[in-house]
C-alpha positions in Angstrom: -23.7 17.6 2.2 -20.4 17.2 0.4 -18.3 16.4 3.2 -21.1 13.8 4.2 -20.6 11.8 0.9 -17.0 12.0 1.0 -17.1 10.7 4.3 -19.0 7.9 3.1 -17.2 7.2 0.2 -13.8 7.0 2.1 -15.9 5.0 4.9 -16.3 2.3 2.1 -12.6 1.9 1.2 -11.1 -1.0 2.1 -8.4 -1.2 4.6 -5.6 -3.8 4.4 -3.7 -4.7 7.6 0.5 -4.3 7.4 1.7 -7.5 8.5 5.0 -6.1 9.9 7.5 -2.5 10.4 7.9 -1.3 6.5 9.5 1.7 5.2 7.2 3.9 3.0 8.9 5.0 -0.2 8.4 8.0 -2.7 8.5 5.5 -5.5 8.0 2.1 -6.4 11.6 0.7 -5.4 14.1 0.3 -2.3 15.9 2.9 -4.0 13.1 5.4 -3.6 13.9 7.8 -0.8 12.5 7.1 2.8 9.5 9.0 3.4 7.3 7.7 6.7 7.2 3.9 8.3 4.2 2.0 8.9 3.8 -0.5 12.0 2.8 -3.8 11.7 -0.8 -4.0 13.1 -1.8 -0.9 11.2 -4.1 -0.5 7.9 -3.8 1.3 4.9 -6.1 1.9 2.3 -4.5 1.1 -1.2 -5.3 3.8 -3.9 -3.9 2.0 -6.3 -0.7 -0.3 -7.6 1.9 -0.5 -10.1 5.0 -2.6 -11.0 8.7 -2.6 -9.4 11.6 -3.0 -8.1 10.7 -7.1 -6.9 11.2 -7.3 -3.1 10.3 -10.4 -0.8 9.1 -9.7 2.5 7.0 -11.5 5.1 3.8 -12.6 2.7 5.9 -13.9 -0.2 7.9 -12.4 -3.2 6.3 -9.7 -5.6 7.3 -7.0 -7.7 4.0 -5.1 -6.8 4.2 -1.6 -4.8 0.9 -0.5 -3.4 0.3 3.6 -3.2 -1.2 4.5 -0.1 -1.0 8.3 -0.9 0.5 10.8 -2.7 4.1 9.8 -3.3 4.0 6.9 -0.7 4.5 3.5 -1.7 5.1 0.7 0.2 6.0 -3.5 -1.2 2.8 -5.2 -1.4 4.7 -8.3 0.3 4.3 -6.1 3.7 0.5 -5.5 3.2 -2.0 -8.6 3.8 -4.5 -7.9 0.7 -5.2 -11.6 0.7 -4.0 -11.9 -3.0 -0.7 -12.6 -5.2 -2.4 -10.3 -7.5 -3.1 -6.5 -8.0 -6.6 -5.8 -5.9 -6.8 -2.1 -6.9 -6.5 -0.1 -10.1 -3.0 0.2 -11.5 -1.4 3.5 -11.2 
């Protein structure tokens, strides 16, 4: 039964689409080291967000940096959460 309910609960996560090729980082900065890529047309679930290094990208100019896992960050300006804002808990 416990893997039914997690399935559920990650089911009801929301997904955000990447609105173009990104770098994922270990931290919240360009100066982070290189640790994956995302493609644009793919979605990530956002666990949660925190201030950084400011970067403008293709939806604007924003110093938040969204964690999509454990030590993976990517700019929130590559991510198309339909906000200027934070839309998750901050890290």
């Amino acid at each position: 039964m416990d893997e039914a309910g997690e399935a559920v609960e990650a089911g009801a996560a929301r997904s955000y689409p990447v609105v173009a090729d990104v770098n994922v980082r270990s931290g919240p900065g360009t100066s982070y080291g290189n640790v994956g890529r995302l493609r644009a047309g793919s979605r990530v679930t956002i666990q949660c967000q925190k201030p950084g290094e400011t970067v403008t990208g293709p939806t604007g100019t924003s110093k938040i940096w969204d964690r999509i896992g454990s030590g993976r960050y990517v700019s929130d300006t590559y991510i198309r959460t339909g906000s200027n804002g934070y839309v998750a808990p901050r890290c």
